[in-house]
Steps between C-alpha positions, in 0.01 A plus 500: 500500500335165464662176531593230357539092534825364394603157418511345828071491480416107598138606349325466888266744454545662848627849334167522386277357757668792684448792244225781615492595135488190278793630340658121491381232260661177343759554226710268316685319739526751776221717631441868360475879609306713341687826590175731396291308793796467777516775781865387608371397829722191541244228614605282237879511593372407834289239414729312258656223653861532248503861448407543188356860479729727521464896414624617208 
């Protein structure tokens, strides 16, 4: 299960500075998941500063 960014994304870029996979790239508005690339491992919950990755 991969997850996902919700609306509370402040576009910092930190999820994916922290990503091991490159699963995270810039979206409209709000950074993106690609669910086919993320493991679930959680280091971009842990890196976001508002929470905005949340598992689905």
């Amino acid at each position: 299960m991969a997850y996902k960014i919700n609306d509370d994304c402040i576009n910092c870029g930190a999820c994916a500075e922290g990503c091991p996979t490159e699963a995270i790239s810039e979206g409209d508005g709000k950074y993106v998941i690609n669910p086919e690339t993320c493991i679930d491992c959680g280091a971009c919950a842990e890196a976001c500063p508002v929470g905005a990755p949340q598992a689905e």
